[in-house]
N, C-alpha and C positions, 0 to 999 in steps of 0.2 A: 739916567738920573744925573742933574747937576751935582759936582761934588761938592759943592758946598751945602748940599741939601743932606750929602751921605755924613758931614763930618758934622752934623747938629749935636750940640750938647758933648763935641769930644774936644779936650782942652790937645791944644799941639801949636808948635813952633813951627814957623813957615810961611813965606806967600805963594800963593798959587794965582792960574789963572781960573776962572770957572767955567772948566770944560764938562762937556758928557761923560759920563765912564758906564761902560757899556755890561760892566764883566766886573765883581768884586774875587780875589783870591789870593791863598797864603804859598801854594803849590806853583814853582815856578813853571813845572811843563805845562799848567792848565791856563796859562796866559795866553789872551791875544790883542787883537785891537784893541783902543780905547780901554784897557781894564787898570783898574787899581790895584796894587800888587803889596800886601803886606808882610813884611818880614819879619817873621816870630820862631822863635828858638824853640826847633823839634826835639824828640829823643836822640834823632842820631845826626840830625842835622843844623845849620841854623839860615834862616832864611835871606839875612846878611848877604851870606858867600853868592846869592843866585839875583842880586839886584840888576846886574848889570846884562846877566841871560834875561830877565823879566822884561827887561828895558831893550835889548834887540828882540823879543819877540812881539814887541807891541802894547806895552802897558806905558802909560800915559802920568801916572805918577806913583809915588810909592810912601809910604807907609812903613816908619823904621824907626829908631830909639835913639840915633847919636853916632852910631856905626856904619853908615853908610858912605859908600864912597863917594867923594866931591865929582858933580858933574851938573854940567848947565843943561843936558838933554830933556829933563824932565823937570817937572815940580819934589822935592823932598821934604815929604813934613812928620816934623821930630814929634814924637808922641815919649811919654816913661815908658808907658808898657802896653810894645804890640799888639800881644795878645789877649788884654783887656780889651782895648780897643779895639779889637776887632770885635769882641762881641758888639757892643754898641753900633760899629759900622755896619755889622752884619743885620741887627735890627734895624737901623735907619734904611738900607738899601732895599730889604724887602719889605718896609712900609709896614715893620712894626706887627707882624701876624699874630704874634700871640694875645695880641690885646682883642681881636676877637674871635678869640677860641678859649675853653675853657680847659687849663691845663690841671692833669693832675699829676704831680711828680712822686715816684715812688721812690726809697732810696733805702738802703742797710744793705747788709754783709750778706746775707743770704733772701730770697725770696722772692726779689723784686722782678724777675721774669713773670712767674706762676701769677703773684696777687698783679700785674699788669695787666697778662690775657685772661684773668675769671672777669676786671672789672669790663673790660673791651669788650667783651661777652654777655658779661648782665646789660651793660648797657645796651648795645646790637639786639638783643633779645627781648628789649622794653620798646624796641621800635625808633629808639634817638642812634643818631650817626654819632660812630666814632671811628679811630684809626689810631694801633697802638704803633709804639715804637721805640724798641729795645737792643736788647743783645737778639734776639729773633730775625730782627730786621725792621720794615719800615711798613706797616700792613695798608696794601691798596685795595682796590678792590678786582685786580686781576690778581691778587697776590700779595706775598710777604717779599719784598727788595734788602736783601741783605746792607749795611751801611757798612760796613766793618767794625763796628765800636757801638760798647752797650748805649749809650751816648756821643751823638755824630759832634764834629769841631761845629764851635758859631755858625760858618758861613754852610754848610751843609743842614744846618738845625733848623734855620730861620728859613732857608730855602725851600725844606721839607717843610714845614709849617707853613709857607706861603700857598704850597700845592696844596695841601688840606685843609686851607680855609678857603681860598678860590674854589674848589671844590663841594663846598657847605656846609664841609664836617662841624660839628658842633664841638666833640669833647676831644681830647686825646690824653688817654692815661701815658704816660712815658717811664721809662726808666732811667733813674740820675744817679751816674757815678760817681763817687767819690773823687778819681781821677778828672769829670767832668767839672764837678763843683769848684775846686783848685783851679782848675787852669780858664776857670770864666765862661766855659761854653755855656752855660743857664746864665749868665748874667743877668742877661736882657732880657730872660722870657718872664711874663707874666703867670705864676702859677700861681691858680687858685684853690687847690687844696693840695699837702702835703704831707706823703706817708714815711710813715719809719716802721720799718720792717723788725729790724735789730742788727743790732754792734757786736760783730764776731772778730777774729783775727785774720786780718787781709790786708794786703797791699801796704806792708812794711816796708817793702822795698823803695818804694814812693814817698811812704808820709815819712817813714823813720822812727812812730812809736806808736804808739796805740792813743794815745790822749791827741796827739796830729790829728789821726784818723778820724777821730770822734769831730774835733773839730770843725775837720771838713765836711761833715754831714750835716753837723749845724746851721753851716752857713746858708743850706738851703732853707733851715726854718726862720733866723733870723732876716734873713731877706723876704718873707711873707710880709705882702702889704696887710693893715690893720683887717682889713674885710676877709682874708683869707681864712684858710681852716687845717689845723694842724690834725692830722688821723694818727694816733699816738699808740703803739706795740706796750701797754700796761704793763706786762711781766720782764721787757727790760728794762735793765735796773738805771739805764741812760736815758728814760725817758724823762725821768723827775729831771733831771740836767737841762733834756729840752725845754721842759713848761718854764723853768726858773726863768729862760732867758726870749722867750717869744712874746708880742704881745697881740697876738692875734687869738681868737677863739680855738677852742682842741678837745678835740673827743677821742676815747683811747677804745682798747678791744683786748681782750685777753681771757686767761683763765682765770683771771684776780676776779673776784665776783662782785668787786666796784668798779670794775672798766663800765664804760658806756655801753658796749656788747660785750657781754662777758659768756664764755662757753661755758655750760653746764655741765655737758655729759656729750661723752664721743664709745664707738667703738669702730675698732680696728679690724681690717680684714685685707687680705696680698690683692682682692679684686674692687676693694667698696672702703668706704668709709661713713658710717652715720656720723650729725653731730647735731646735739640739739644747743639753739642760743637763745639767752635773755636780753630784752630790748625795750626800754621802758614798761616794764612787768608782762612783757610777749613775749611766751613763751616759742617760739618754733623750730624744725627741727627740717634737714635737707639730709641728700644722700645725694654720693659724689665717684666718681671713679677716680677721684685723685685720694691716692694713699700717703699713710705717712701721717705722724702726731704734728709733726712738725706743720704739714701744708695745713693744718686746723686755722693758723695763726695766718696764715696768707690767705687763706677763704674769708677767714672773720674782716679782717681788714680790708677784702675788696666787698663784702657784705654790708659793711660800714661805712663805707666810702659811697658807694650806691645809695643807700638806705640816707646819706646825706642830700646826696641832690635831686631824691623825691623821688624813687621807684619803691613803689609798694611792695612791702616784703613778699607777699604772695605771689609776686610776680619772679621777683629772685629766687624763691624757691623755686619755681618751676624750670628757671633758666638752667639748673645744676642736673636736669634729667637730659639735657642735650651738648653737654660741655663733658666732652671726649677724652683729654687730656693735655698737657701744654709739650708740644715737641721737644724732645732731649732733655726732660725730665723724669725722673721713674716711669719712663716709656719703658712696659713691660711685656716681654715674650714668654710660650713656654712650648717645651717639647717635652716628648718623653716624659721623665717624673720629675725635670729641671723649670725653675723659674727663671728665665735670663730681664735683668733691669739695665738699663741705660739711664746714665746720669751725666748733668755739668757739675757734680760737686766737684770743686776743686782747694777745697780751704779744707781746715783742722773742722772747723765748727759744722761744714755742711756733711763730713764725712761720719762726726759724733752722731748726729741728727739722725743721716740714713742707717748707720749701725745698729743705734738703739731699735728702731722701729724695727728693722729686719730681726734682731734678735726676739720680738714681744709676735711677731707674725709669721714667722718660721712654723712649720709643719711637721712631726714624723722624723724627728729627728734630721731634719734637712742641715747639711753643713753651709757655711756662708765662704763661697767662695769667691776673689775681686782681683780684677785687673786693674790696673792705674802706673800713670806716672804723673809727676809734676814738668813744668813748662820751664823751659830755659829764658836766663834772662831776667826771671822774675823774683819775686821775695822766697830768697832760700833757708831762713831761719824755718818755715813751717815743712821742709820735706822732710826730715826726722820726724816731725809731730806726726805725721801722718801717715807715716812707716811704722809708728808703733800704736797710730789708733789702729788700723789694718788688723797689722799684726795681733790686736789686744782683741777683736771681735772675730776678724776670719779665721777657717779651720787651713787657709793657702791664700797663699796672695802670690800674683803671677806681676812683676813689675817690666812695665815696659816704659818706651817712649810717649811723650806729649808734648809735642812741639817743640821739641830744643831748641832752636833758634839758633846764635850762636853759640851757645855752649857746650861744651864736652859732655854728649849723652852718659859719658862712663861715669862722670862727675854726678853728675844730676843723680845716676841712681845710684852711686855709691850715698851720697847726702841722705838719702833715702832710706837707703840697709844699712847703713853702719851701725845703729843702734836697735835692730835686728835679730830675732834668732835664725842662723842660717838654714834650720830645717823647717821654719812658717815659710820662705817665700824662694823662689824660682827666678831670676832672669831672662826675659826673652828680650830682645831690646825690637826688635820687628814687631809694630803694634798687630797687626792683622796674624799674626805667627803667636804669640801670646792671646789671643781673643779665642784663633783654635784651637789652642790648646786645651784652655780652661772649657770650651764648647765639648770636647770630642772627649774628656779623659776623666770625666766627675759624672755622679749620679746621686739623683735625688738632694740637689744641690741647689741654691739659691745663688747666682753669678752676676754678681756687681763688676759691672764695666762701666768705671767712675773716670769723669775729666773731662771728656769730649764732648756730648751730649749731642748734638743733627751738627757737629761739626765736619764739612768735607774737605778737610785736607788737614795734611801736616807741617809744621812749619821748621824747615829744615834750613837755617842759614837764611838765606834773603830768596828760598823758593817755596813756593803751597806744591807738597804733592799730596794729588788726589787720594784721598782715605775717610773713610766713613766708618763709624761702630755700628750704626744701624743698618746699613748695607752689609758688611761681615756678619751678623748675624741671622738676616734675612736669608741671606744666599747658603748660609749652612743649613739653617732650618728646612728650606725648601727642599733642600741635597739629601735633606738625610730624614 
């Protein structure tokens, strides 16, 4: 593509020639011939420092803010901010994909995986193409292709978007991060309908306060064009924040019994879950093997979301008698007269959530017992919070590692137990060592191995060693 065709509608300082650019990228090893090479400031790096690798390895011009170094080899055009810009670029070079596909962005502090893959599912199940893509990965039809990130950078979004509308997919429910909304990766997609799940405490470390956070969530509502449609979580209290400030149409969902789907009546069970809901005076009623008070609110919403672009409820109901459960979500095992759960809850609010429910579906006096640790690197005001919700539901908490990263594993879980009774919880800092434990040494127990969820590997410094909780439990169950 001519570059002047990639740099439509982006304000920058510079003359260039109008070459081809064959390759758009912000990754200097992923440079070669002919590519455009934009420099935008990472977490640990800034893209600056590698103009000049970019430019021996074969990119043809570049894309920087004022910081680049003087040189005649190339064309260099001054933009404010890179990595704005590159969303824009990144839609211009793949010819704009989301404008025909129908996007629906999902986004809050907890949920947005689960209400992703039910909508990806009702829809697949009504017989329209779709293809989701999340913290899961990036769903083909040989499979789910991991991205790394709940939400992938511009140039990898636009790209995956380009592959599933050449392909004829119609919809794609997606997952939008917080961290995505901030740094401009949805800039440029067109979404036409937009979920809010709910506003928990997360990713402090990033925003710096809770009203940041919220903010950043916004931004995907007030960027809905006027035709779009906002899908609104009724029972959080941030939603009324939402409607004040969008001006697009919204329909909500909840227990409030003035949400537009509003839940009537649910029961709870460790294998099922009924729930019947209101729908313009339709009454109906699904059963699910996703458990949990909590996931009511992420069915309703992808129920509703559906129910917006014209699948006949009768049809969604039916789709829940073949919808399994969402991987590395209360993926549930049992042996023996134990229940073993698998979770990604990693925050104060998702750990509240599964507590409560496990204490209201607990059996025979079953004890609740939970593995976990927090992630190095990341927002460390919540690892006390969550050492003493543990602490405040289970009868043992077994704390280990999760991903330290570069931080001092001893740190991480000392933040954790300091405000601890040291007779509720145990040290094992070896995840697989601590998973055995709590597997091999309890009975008639309900064992929450919370954080990881179908994640394989640990992240230990700048290495993934191979680790699994779904595999460690597997492999014990079999054994024993």
């Amino acid at each position: 593509m001519k570059l002047s065709k990639i740099l439509e509608n982006v304000k920058y300082k510079g003359e260039y020639e109008d070459i081809e650019i064959s390759n758009v990228t912000y990754d200097s090893r992923k440079v070669k011939k002919n590519s455009l090479f934009i420099a935008v400031s990472g977490e640990n790096d800034d893209g600056h420092d590698y103009i000049l690798e970019a430019i021996n390895s074969g990119a043809t011009a570049i894309i920087a803010n004022g910081r680049a170094p003087i040189t005649d080899l190339v064309p260099i055009i001054q933009v404010n901010n890179p990595r704005k810009t590159m969303s824009k670029i990144a839609s211009n070079f793949y010819q704009k994909p989301s404008d025909n596909l129908k996007i629906i962005g999902i986004t809050g502090t907890n949920g947005k995986t689960t209400t992703t893959q039910i909508i990806d599912h009702i829809i697949k199940f009504s017989r329209r193409t779709s293809s989701s893509l999340g913290t899961l990965g990036f769903n083909t039809p040989s499979g789910i292709i991991s991205t790394g990130f709940t939400t992938p950078e511009s140039i990898e979004l636009h790209q995956i978007l380009r592959t599933i509308s050449d392909g004829g997919i119609e919809y794609v429910p997606m997952e939008v991060s917080s961290h995505a909304i901030e740094l401009y990766r949805v800039k440029d997609v067109d979404v036409d309908i937009a979920i809010f799940t709910n506003l928990g405490y997360d990713h402090l470390d990033f925003h710096k306060s809770e009203e940041n956070y919220f903010k950043s969530k916004l931004k995907l509502f007030t960027g809905l064009k006027d035709n779009a449609l906002a899908i609104l979580n009724f029972d959080d209290n941030r939603t009324k924040d939402i409607i004040k400030n969008i001006n697009c149409d919204f329909s909500t969902y909840g227990f409030n019994e003035e949400s537009t789907l509003s839940i009537k009546k649910y029961n709870l069970k460790l294998s099922e879950t009924s729930i019947s809901f209101e729908f313009n005076s339709n009454v109906f009623s699904i059963k699910t093997n996703l458990i949990g008070k909590f996931n009511i609110s992420n069915i309703a919403a992808a129920i509703l979301c559906c129910i917006k672009i014209g699948i006949p409820i009768n049809i969604i109901k039916e789709s829940f008698k073949y919808f399994e459960n969402v991987p590395g979500r209360l993926e549930t095992y049992k042996y023996s007269n134990n229940t073993v759960i698998i979770d990604y809850a990693h925050t104060p609010d998702a750990f509240e959530n599964i507590y409560k429910n496990m204490i209201v579906l607990k059996q025979n006096h079953q004890k609740i017992i939970t593995v976990f640790g927090c992630g190095g690197n990341r927002d460390q005001s919540k690892r006390s919070i969550m050492g003493k919700i543990s602490e405040k539901y289970s009868d043992y908490t077994y704390i280990t590692n999760d991903n330290p990263r570069y931080e001092s594993e001893d740190k991480i879980i000392k933040d954790i137990s300091d405000s601890m009774d040291t007779a509720s919880y145990q040290i094992i800092k070896d995840r697989k060592n601590a998973i055995l434990e709590a597997l091999s040494n309890n009975e008639n127990a309900i064992i929450l191995i919370l954080g990881k969820g179908i994640e394989q590997y640990q992240i230990i410094k700048n290495k993934r060693i191979k680790h699994s909780d779904i595999d460690i439990v597997n492999e014990y169950i079999n054994e024993n």
